[in-house]
N, C-alpha and C positions, 0 to 999 in steps of 0.2 A: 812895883805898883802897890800903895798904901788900900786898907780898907776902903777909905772914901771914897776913890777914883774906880774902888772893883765896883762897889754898891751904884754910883753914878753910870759906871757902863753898863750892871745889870737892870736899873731900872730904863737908861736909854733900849734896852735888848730887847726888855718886853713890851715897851708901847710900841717898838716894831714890830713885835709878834702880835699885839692888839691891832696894828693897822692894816696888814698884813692878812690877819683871819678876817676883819672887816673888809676889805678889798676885792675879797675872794668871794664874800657873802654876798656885796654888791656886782661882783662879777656875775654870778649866778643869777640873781635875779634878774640881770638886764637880759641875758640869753634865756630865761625863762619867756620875760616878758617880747623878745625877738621873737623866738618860737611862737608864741599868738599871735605875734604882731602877722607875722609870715604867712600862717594859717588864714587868719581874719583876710588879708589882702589875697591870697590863693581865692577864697568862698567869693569876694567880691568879685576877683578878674572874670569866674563862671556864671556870674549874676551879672555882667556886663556884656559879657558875649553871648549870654540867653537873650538878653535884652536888645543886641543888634540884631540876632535872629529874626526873634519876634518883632521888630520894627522894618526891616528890610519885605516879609512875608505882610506886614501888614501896608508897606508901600506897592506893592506887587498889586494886592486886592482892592488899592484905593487906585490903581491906573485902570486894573481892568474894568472895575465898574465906570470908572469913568471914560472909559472906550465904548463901553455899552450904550451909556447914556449918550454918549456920543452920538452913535449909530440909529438909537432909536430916535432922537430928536432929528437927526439927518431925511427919517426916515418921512416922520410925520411933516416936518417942512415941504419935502418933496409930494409929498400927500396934498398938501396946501397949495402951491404951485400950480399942480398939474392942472391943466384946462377938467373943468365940469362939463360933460356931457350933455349936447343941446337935444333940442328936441326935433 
């Protein structure tokens, strides 16, 4: 192996070592960036299932009032109906 061909395989050697450290750089960062990503969607899925919570207890309260209203309009019709008392 002449000079030439050693220096041509030592510079091919290091831009694989330059791509190589870069690769690993951008490895890292994207598992950096996974790790929030992971977190931020964890925070959300607890903010979604508070929010069915809160939506399921606030359908609960809009049936019972509306059972009530129910019963009291039931009530007062019947009211209205009933024969008035003669003299």
């Amino acid at each position: 192996m002449d000079i030439e061909s050693f220096e041509v395989l030592e510079q091919e050697i290091e831009r694989a070592i330059t791509l190589i450290e870069e690769l690993k750089e951008e490895k890292s960062q994207r598992e950096r960036e996974n790790a929030e990503l992971r977190a931020k969607l964890s925070e959300m899925e607890g903010t979604v299932s508070a929010l069915r919570e809160e939506n399921e207890r606030l359908r609960k309260l809009m049936e019972e009032r509306r059972e009530r209203l129910k019963a009291r309009l039931e009530q007062m019709l019947s009211k209205l109906e009933s024969p008035l008392p003669g003299p």
